[in-house]
Every structure is written in C-alpha cells, then in structure tokens.
PAKEDO-737347 format. One record per residue (C-alpha): y, z negated, x. Coordinates in pm, whole numbers, plus 50000, padded with zeros to 5 digits. Example, Ala and Ser with C-alpha at 12.3 -4.5 7.8 and 13.67 -1.06 7.14 Angstrom:
// PAKEDO-737347
495504922051230;498944928651367;
This chain:
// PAKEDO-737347
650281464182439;647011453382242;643801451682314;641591479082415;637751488282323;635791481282618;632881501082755;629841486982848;630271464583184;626801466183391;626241464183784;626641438684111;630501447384094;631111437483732;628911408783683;628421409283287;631591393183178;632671367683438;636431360683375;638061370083680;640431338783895;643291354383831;644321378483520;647061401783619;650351393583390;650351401483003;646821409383034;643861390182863;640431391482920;639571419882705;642361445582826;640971437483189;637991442683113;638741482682918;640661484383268;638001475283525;635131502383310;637971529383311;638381524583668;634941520183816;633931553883632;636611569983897;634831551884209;631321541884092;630741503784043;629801498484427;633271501784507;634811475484260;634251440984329;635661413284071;637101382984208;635551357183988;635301327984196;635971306184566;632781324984705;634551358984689;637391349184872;635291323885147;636461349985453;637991332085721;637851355486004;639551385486128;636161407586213;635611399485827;638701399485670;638981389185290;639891417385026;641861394984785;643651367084924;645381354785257;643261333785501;646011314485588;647911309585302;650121283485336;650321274684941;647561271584709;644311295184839;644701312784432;648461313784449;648591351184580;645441363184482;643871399384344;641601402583994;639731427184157;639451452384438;638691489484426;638411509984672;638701546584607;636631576184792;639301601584839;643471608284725;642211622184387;640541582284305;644101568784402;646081589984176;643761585883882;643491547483972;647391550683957;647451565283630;645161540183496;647381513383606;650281532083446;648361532183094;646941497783105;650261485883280;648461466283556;650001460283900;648281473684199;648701462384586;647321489384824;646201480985190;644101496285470;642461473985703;643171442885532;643981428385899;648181422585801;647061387485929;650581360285962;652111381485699;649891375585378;646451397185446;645881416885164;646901391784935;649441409784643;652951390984564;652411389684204;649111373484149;646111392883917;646911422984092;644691450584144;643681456284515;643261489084626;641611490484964;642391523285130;640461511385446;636721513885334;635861551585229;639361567885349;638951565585701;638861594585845;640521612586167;641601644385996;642771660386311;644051656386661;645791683186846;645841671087210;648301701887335;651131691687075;649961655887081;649711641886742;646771632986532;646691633786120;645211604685986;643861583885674;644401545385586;641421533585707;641461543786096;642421514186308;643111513086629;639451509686748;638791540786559;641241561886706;640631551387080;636821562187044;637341593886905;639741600187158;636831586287420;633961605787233;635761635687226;636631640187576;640791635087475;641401607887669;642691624088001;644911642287770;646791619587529;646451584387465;647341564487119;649441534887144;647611501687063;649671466586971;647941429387032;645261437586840;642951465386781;641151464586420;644471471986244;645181502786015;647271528386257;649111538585962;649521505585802;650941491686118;653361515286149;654411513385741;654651478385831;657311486586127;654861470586408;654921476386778;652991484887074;653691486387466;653101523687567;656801541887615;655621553687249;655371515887126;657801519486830;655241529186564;657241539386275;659621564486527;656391578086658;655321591486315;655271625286151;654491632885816;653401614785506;651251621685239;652041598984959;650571593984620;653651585384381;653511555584132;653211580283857;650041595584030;651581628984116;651241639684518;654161647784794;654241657885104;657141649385322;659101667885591;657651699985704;654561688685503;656961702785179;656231738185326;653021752285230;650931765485431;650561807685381;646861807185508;646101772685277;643601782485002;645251774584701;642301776884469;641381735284590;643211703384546;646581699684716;645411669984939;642751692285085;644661724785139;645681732585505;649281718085573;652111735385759;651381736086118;654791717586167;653821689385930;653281664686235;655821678086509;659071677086336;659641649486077;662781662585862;662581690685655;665801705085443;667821678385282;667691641185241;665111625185429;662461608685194;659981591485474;661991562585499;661691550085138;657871543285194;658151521385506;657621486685374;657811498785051;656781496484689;657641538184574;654361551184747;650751547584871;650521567685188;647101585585186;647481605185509;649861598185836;650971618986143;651411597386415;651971612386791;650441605287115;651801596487426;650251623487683;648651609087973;651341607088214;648921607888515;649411579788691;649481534988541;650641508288706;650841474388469;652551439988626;653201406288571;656361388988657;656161348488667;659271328288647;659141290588729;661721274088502;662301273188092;666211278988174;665391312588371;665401330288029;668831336188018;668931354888339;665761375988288;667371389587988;669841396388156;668241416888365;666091434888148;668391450587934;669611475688178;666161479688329;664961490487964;668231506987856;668011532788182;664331540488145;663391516988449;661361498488290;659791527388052;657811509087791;657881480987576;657591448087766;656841414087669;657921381387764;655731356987714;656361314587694;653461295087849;651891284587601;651041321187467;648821320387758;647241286787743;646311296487391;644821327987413;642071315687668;642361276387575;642221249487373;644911221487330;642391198287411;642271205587732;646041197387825;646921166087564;644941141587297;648081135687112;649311154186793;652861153886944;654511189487032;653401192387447;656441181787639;658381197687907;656661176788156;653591187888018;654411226187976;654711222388356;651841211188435;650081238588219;651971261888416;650501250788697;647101248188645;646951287188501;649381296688795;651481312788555;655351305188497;657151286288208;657931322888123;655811353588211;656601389088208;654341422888140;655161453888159;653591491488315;654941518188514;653711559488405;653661589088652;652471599988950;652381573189236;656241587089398;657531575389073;655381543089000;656951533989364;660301540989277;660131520788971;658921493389129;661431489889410;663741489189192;662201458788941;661111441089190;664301438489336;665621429089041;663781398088938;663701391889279;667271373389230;665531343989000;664051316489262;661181314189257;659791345389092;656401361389155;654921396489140;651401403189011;649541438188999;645851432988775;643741431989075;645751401589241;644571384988947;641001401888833;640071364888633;643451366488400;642181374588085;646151380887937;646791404088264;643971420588218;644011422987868;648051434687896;646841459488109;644261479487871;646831476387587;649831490487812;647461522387865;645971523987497;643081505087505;642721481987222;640941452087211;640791417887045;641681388487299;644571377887160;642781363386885;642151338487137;645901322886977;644261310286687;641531285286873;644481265987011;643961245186725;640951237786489;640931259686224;643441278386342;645801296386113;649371312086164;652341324486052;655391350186212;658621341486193;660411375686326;664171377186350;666031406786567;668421399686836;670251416287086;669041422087440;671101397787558;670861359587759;672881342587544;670981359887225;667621350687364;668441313187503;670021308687121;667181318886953;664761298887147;666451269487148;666581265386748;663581280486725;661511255386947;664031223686836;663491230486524;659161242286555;658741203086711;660901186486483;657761199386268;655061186386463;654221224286590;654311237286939;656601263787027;654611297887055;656601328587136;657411358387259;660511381787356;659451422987290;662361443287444;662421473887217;665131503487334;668061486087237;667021456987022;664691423487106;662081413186847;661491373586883;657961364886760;657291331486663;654091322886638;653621291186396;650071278286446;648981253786218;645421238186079;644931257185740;642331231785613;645121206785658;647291206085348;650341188285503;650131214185850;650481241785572;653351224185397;655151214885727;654971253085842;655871266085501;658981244585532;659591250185883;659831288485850;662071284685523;664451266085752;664411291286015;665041317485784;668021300785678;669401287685973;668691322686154;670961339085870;673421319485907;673821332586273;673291366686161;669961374086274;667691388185974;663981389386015;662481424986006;659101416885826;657651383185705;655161365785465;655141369685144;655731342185042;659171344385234;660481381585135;662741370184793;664341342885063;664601370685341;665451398485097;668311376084962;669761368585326;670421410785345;673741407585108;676501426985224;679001442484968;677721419384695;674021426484772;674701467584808;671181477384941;669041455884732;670761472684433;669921506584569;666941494084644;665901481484283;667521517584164;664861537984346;662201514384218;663131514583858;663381551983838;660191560784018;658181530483916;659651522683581;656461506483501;656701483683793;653201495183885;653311497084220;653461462284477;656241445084198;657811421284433;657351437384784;659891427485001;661971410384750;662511442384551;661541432584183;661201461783897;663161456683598;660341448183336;660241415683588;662121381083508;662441357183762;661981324183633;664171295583796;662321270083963;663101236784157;662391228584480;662771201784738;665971205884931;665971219885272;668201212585517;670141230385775;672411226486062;675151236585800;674001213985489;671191220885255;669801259185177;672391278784936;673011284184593;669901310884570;666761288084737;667921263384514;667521281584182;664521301184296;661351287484433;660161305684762;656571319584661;657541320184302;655191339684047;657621362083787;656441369683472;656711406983301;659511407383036;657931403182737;
C-alpha cells in the first residue's frame, strides 16, 4: 500500500507531527499520519491521544491506569505498546474506526477499563497498534430489569458503576451484580476475559446474555434472541439504537449454531453492548472463614470441598487462600523478614500466628433465609471439623480483618479495592497470573502447589496463591509478585512463568487465560489431533478478519497475512529436559511482521 495525502494535523491530541514510539507494521510515518486525521474526524481530536513518548505511558497505578502499554511488563516498557489511542463516542465511531483500519490496514486492540492488570493492561500483542478504548464515552447502563434480573450494558461500566446504580436506584434489595477481587474492572470485559466472582452467579461468562458485536469488517450483529427484531423497534434509526427483542438477555441461544462463544477471548469481534444477569437477593447472607493450621491440610480440605460445592452445600464460589495472600494484602514483607530469600516454612508460621490466621484460610457465604443459612452451616462445619485444629469465623468475630471483611462485601456484591493491598508486599510492586485448571481434587491441588511454590522460590519469589472452587473445576491463581523497576525480578518472573507453563503441560493442566506475552507458548500447549482447534481457530479468523485487523495475535491465534519470524532464546529447563521443539524456534513475546 503507498502513501496517502494527509490532512492537516492540528490540536492537543495530534501534536503537529511528533512521530509516534511505535509505528504499527508496514506503516511509515506518512500513512499514520492520513490514518490518525481520518480517524479523529469520526471522534473529534479530544478523543485521540498519540503516544509519542515515556511521558504518555508514565501510569503506574490502577486508579490511573495507562491507555497504551502494560504497567508491569515484564520485557522492555515499548515492547507491547499502542501508536495511539482513540476512543470512540458511540457503536457507529467503532464501526467506522473499523473500516478505517480495514482501508489503511492498521491493527486495532479494543479494551474497556484498561484494568486487565497481570495479564498485559491494555497493551496490544503486535506492537503500533491502534487502541481503542471502549471504557471512556461508552459507559453506559442501558437497562436493568430487576423482575427478570439482568441488566444490558456498555464496555465502559465496571463494577463500581453497576453497584451504584443498583444503590441509587433503589435495586439493591432486589438483585445484586456479582463483583470479583476488584471493583474498577469492565463487567463485560471481565466476563469476555472468562473471570470470576464469589456470588452463586460467580462464573461471569455463564451468567451472560446477549452480545452486541461490531464485526472486523465494521458491519453489526446481534446474537441469540438479540437476531430477532423487535416488532415495536423503530426502524427508521440506527440498528444499535433500535429496541431489542425482549428475550435478548433471558435466553442466550437463538436457532442454530451458537455464535457467542467465538467472541470470548477473542479476536472476530468488539462487543459494544453485554447482557449479564443478576443474582436476586436471596434474603438472607451469611459469609465465613475457615482457618486450617498446617501447609499439608490442603489435601484434605479439597477433599472435602468438592462434594460440599458439587451438592450445592457450599452454594457459591469459595476461595482458599495461602497465608501469605493475607499478609500481603494488609502488609509489607518488611515486617516479617530483611532477607531477599523466599519466607520459609518456619517463617510462614510465625506469620500465621501473628494475623491469627492459618497456613491456609478458607471463605465462603451462605444465601437464604436464616432455616437454611443454619442448615448449611451444620453441615460445613461439621465437615472441616475433621482437620485438627480447624477454626470457624463469622465477620463480626473478627470486625479488624480487613480480608474477612473485605470477603464479605464481595460475597454479597459489593465491590471494592483492598486487594490491591497484594501489590505493596514489595516495593514497586508489580505482578503476573499464572492460571492453570485442575480438578477438585487433593491430590490435584497438593500437585499443583507443590511445583508451583518449588519452583516460584527456586526464583527468588514467594509463593502467592489461591485455590477458587468453581462447579466442577478448580482455578489455581498464582500470583507472581515481583519489583518492576528491577530488571532481573522481571526477567526471573518472565522465566519462571515460561517454566510453569511448560512443566504444567506436561501434566496436562492448560492455563485458561495468561499474559501476553505467554499466549503463542500457551496456545501451542492446546495440540490435540495435530493442533485441531488452533486450525479452526485460525479458519474463523482468516475468513472474518482476512485483513488481520482485529487483535492479530490474541491468544496465539495469528491471521494469515502474519509470518512468524524464528527467534532464539535461552534454554529453559524442565523436570523433563529443556522446553520443546516449538519454545525453541519461537521466542515467547515475539513481534511478527505482516507478509510483505
């Protein structure tokens, strides 16, 4: 493609003709530039901001998080980094921004919040992309309909959001919105992203209904019920604004295949609107905390648990916490050790002890009126009463525990932001998620933390984790905090969660979301049948993206117009040798370049 004529640049959010950090591929300075003026004429220049040097990308926190890059990138601050970021007003800005990206063929990375914090921010996988933050002018709660329980929603409503207009709005005593750690996340981006909460309704992708979804040729669907129009809808104004089928957000499927699922995690869509239910108030909350003494009583709590959560005992989605989740969220590792070495199990001890907390500690909630709440907890109690040395905790046993307390707003829907308190356990705190699925099992759960924390001090890092027992399935968070203004903490993590990702394969346990600079290695470890779903995968792309527009690279799925280039790196060893044939040839974090 050649060069274009370029309008006129003028205005704060072009600044004359400052070359931007990072060109997006096959693009020089004067193609960017035609871009940039065709764009900001479709959002007005306050709403385009070039990335032209360190000072637009100097956010470090999560009240103010950073538009183009991660905050705790764990390579190079420019390697995954945006040329710009617009921000569109409304659906018609995103499909014309679309179809400018088509024409100029620029890639674009959409996000809402910009809060995907552990997993990359807002940063895009194939650096010089165009950001496209749905978060600051789309942010609207379109509707919530507290007798079916469901509200419709754009990209930009967090969690925050959502909870006060249910508060201002008199809903609360009604329905309640499930919430996960922390509050200032996009509702629907969270649940694209496959996150979770702790309500009975705390699996966040299986609690939506109905997408709205700008294509990556610009054109506009509807899925589900959503595909039926509406009779009374007045079809003389745009489709986005025309009155949906009133069973758009209470029955997901419609007639034939269903499409929602290809824009989870995905690169085929922008989702513009969401349906996401509530959980109505069930009348009645009880949340707990269950302390257990000894590291080697997570085999039997397991144990227990799965039935407990299998039979609707335990009704939501507990968490089970190691000590050191705890210590960090209202602590500093100053206050326990002076030396850089991982905290021993001596030591974990005696942090247990001084927070009166146990090596593992367990939170959960009971719903309903106070005949079932009692029932409930008979019958958990009873349970965990079998580990020695286990103790029972209601909130108000413990009103000066910020994590109870704090468990025990989220369990009910109240967001908030305490856990942030994870990231002052070291100075400059940054971190990263290593995520693998398990069974609900002892065995599962004493494997995966005992590779997981060999392998996090063999680092230099303390082990951070947590157990969340979904329905049938255990999601093992690792949480590896590290100093991001320390160049050899970032290397050391960046290494460490390689190695976990390949030694966690190699038991078959696959991670169910991750950095980006880790999705080509995780992608690669989903091979059966000679790499079957990645080749479906990379099908769907080509023929609804054959541009490669849209988030090239997301989740290891590559358009075709992309070549990977083969690059060296250091090898990385494993209980079972070095990493295999594919790390070798192809350098985690890698930048492709667009077939020429």
């Amino acid at each position: 493609m050649g060069d274009f004529d370029c309008h006129a640049l003028h205005g704060d959010a072009l600044r004359a003709s400052g070359e931007p950090i990072a060109l997006p591929p096959n693009t020089n300075l004067t193609k960017f530039k035609a871009f940039i003026s065709r764009v900001t004429s479709v959002v007005d220049e306050t709403n385009v901001q070039i990335i032209l040097s360190h000072d637009d990308i100097a956010q470090e926190e999560y009240t103010d998080p950073s538009r183009a890059h991660d905050m705790f990138h764990i390579l190079d601050k420019t390697h995954f980094i945006s040329s710009a970021v617009v921000a569109p007003k409304n659906v018609v800005d995103v499909q014309d921004i679309i179809k400018l990206a088509n024409e100029f063929e620029i890639p674009v990375w959409p996000f809402s919040k910009g809060r995907n914090i552990g997993y990359g921010g807002t940063a895009p996988r194939v650096r010089g992309s165009l950001g496209i933050d749905l978060g600051k002018n789309m942010n609207r709660v379109l509707k919530v309909d507290p007798q079916s329980a469901y509200a419709l929603l754009e990209p930009g409503v967090s969690y925050f959001d959502l909870h006060e207009y249910l508060v201002t709005h008199n809903l609360r005593d009604q329905v309640w919105a499930d919430v996960p750690d922390v509050g200032g996340g996009s509702v629907i981006g969270n649940a694209l992203e496959r996150g979770t909460g702790y309500t009975p309704y705390g699996e966040h992708w299986m609690m939506h209904c109905g997408l709205e979804v700008v294509l990556p040729d610009g054109s506009l669907l509807r899925t589900g019920m959503g595909a039926l129009p509406n009779p009374k809808a007045d079809k003389s104004i745009p489709p986005h604004e025309q009155e949906p089928d009133e069973s758009w957000q209470i029955f997901d499927c419609s007639l034939g295949p269903h499409s929602a699922g290809i824009f989870s995690q995905s690169s085929l869509g922008i989702v513009v609107k969401m349906g996401i239910w509530l959980m109505p108030n069930p009348g009645g909350y009880q949340a707990y905390m269950v302390t257990f003494p000894r590291d080697n009583d997570l085999n039997q709590i397991v144990e227990i648990l799965r039935p407990l959560r299998i039979f609707g005992v335990i009704q939501n989605t507990p968490k089970l916490d190691n000590v050191l989740v705890t210590a960090a969220v209202q602590g500093h590792r100053t206050e326990y050790t002076n030396s850089d070495m991982p905290l021993t199990d001596h030591q974990l001890d005696e942090v247990a002890k001084k927070l009166s907390i146990g090596r593992w500690n367990l939170y959960g909630a009971m719903y309903g009126p106070p005949i079932i709440r009692d029932a409930l907890w008979s019958i958990i109690k009873a349970s965990f009463s079998k580990i020695p040395g286990a103790k029972f905790y209601f909130p108000e046993d413990r009103p000066n525990d910020i994590v109870l307390q704090t468990r025990s707003n989220t369990m009910q829907g109240i967001p908030s932001t305490t856990e942030l308190g994870l990231l002052s356990w070291l100075p400059n705190g940054g971190h990263l998620f290593f995520s693998p699925i398990a069974k609900v099992t002892g065995p599962d759960a004493k494997a995966q933390y005992g590779l997981t924390r060999r392998l996090s001090e063999e680092y230099g890092f303390d082990f951070i984790g947590v157990f969340i027992i979904g329905a049938r399935e255990m999601h093992h968070i690792v949480c590896i905090l590290f100093d991001r203004k320390d160049p050899d903490a970032s290397r050391r993590a960046h290494e460490l969660i390689q190695v976990l990702i390949a030694e966690a394969a190699d038991r078959g346990w696959g991670e169910y979301r991750t950095h980006l600079a880790l999705m080509d290695q995780i992608a690669e470890t989903y091979n059966f049948n000679e790499n079957a779903q990645m080749k479906l995968n990379e099908k769907l792309k080509n023929t609804l993206d054959p541009k490669g527009i849209l988030c090239p690279g997301k989740n290891g799925i590559w358009p075709a117009n992309y070549l990977r280039r083969a690059e060296p790196i250091r090898q990385i060893r494993t209980s079972h040798g070095t990493v295999g044939t594919w790390q070798q040839q192809q350098k985690v974090g890698f930048c492709p370049t667009l077939e020429q």
